[in-house]
GUNU-602171 format. One record per residue (C-alpha): z, y, x; residue in one letter. Coordinates in steps of 0.1 Angstrom, whole numbers, padded with zeros to 4 digits, always signed. Each point is the difference from the previous one (the first is absolute). Layout:
N
ZYXA ...
This chain:
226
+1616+0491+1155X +0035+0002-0016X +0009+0024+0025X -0028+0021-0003X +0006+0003-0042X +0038+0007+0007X -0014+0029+0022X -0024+0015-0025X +0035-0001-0031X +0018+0013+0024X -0020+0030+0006X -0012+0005-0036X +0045-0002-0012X +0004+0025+0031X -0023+0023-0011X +0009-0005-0036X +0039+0010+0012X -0017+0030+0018X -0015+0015-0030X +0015-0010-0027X +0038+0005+0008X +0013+0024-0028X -0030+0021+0012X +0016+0002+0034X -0019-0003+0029X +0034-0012+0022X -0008+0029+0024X +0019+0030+0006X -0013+0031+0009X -0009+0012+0036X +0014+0032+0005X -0002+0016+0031X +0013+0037-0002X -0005+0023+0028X +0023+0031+0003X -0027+0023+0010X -0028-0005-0033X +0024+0003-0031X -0035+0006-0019X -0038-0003+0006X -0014+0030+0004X +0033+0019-0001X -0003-0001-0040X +0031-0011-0011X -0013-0006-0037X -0026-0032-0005X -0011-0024-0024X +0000-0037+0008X -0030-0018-0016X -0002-0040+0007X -0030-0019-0015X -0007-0036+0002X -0033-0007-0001X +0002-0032+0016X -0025-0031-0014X +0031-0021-0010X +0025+0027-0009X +0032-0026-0004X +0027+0015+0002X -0009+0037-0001X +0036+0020-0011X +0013-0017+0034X -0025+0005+0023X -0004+0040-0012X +0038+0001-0001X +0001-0012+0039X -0026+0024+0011X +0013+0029-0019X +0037-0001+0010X -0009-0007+0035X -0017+0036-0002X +0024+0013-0013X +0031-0011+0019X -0018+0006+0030X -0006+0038-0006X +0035+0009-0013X -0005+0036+0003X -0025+0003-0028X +0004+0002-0039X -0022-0026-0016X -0018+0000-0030X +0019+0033-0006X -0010+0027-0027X -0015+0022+0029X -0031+0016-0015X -0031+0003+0011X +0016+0002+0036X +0010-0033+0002X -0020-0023+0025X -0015-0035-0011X +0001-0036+0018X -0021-0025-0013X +0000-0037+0006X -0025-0022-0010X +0013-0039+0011X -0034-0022+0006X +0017-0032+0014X +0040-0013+0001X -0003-0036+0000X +0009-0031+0022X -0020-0035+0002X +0003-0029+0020X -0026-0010+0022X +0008-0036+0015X +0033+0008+0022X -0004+0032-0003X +0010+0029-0022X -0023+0030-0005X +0013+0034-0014X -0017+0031-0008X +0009+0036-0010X -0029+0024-0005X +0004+0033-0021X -0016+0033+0002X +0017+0034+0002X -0006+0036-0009X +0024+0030+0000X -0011+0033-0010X +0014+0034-0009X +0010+0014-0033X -0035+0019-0001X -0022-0041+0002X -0009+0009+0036X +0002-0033+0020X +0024+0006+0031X -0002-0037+0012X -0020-0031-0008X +0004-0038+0015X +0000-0035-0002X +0030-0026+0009X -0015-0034+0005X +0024-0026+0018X -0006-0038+0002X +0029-0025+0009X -0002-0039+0012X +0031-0018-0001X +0003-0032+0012X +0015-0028-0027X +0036+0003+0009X +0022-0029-0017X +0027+0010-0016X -0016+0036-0004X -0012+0021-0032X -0033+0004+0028X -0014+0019-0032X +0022+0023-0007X +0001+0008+0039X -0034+0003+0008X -0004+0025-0030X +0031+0022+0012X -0017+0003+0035X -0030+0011-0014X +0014+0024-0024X +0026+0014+0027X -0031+0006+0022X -0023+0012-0029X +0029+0027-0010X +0009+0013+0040X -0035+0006+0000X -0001+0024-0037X +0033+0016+0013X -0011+0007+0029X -0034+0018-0017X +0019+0016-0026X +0026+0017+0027X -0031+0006+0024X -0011+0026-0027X -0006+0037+0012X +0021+0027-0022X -0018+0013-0029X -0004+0033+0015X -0020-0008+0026X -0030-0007-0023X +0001+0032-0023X -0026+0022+0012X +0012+0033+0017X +0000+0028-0025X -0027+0027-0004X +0008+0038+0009X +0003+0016-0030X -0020+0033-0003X +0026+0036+0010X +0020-0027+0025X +0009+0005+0038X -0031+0002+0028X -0005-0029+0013X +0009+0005+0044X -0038+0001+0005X -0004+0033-0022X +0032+0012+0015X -0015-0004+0034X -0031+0017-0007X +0017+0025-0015X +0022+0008+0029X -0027-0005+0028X -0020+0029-0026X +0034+0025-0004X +0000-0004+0043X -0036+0008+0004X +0004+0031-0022X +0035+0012+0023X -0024-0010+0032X -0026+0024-0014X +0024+0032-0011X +0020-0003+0034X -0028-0012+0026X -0031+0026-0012X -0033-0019+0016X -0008+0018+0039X -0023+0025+0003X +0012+0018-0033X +0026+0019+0011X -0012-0003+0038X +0030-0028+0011X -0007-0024+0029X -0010-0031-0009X +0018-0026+0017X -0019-0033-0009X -0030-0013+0019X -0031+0003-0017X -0010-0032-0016X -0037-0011+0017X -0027-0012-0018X +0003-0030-0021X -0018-0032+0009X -0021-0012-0034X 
């Protein structure tokens, strides 16, 4: 029974260490750059937007502060929260669950959060979930806590980068412009217009037979079959 009560403070002081540590999560970011996506979307201006709308929001400046610099470090290329205008794209986070409990000999972490990115005109270019859940077994010696939670973040965040770099480039969803009234024929007029200009040379140079009393050198065409 003792053993079961030291369990239970145990858990509660771990998780109160968690949050609570000079609003510190004791996690550091999860960057993963990759050379070949400096930027979502090839937009090298965005706006980072982290939201905790967690139930039990303890510890909020450290858990947006994780999420938001792992983003950031991980897409070097891009200016963030920049003054770039109305062209500037926009990430948003929304963070539904960061916590770790203990569950007998267990540890169980979660790290849920929703994202959105969109271009400097609201359009929505991406939209996803990362959901990860972690069980640790109770390791002695071990902040099991803090290590469940950092598995479940590191998998939750792989999973936004790799949504957010997954991103097609802006240009590909503006809609192809509109010919403008006076501009160049489209190749289906200029066709047209060419087969018309040769029928009219066929005409002049090639007068029909029987007019002028020439041959003609083409088979008669039979009846048509209706």
């Amino acid at each position: 029974m003792a053993s079961v009560k030291n369990r239970s403070v145990f858990g509660v002081v771990a998780l109160i260490l968690l949050a609570t540590g000079c609003g510190s999560t004791g996690l550091t970011p999860a960057t993963y750059p990759d050379p070949s996506v400096p930027c979502p979307a090839g937009l090298r201006s965005w706006k980072l937007e982290v939201l905790d709308r967690r139930a039990r929001r303890e510890s909020t400046e450290g858990v947006q502060s994780l999420v938001s610099e792992s983003i950031r470090q991980s897409f070097p290329g891009c200016q963030w929260d920049s003054a770039g205008g109305v062209e500037s794209g926009r990430v948003q986070i929304e963070i539904h669950r960061f916590v770790a409990s203990q569950d007998g000999n267990t540890w169980e972490a979660a790290a849920q959060w929703s994202v959105v990115a969109s271009d400097g005109s609201g359009r929505t270019l991406t939209e996803f979930e990362a959901n990860e859940e972690v069980s640790r077994p109770n390791y002695r010696g071990s902040n099991n806590a803090r290590e469940a939670l950092r598995e479940a973040f590191d998998k939750a965040m792989r999973r936004t980068l790799a949504g957010l770099g997954a991103v097609t480039s802006v240009a590909a969803f503006r809609p192809p412009r509109r010919t403008l009234p006076g501009s160049a024929p489209s190749s289906r007029s200029r066709d047209r217009s060419a087969t018309s200009s040769l029928s009219e040379t066929s005409a002049r140079c090639f007068p029909i037979a029987g007019r002028i009393g020439l041959e003609r050198f083409s088979h008669p065409r039979g009846p048509e079959v209706l």
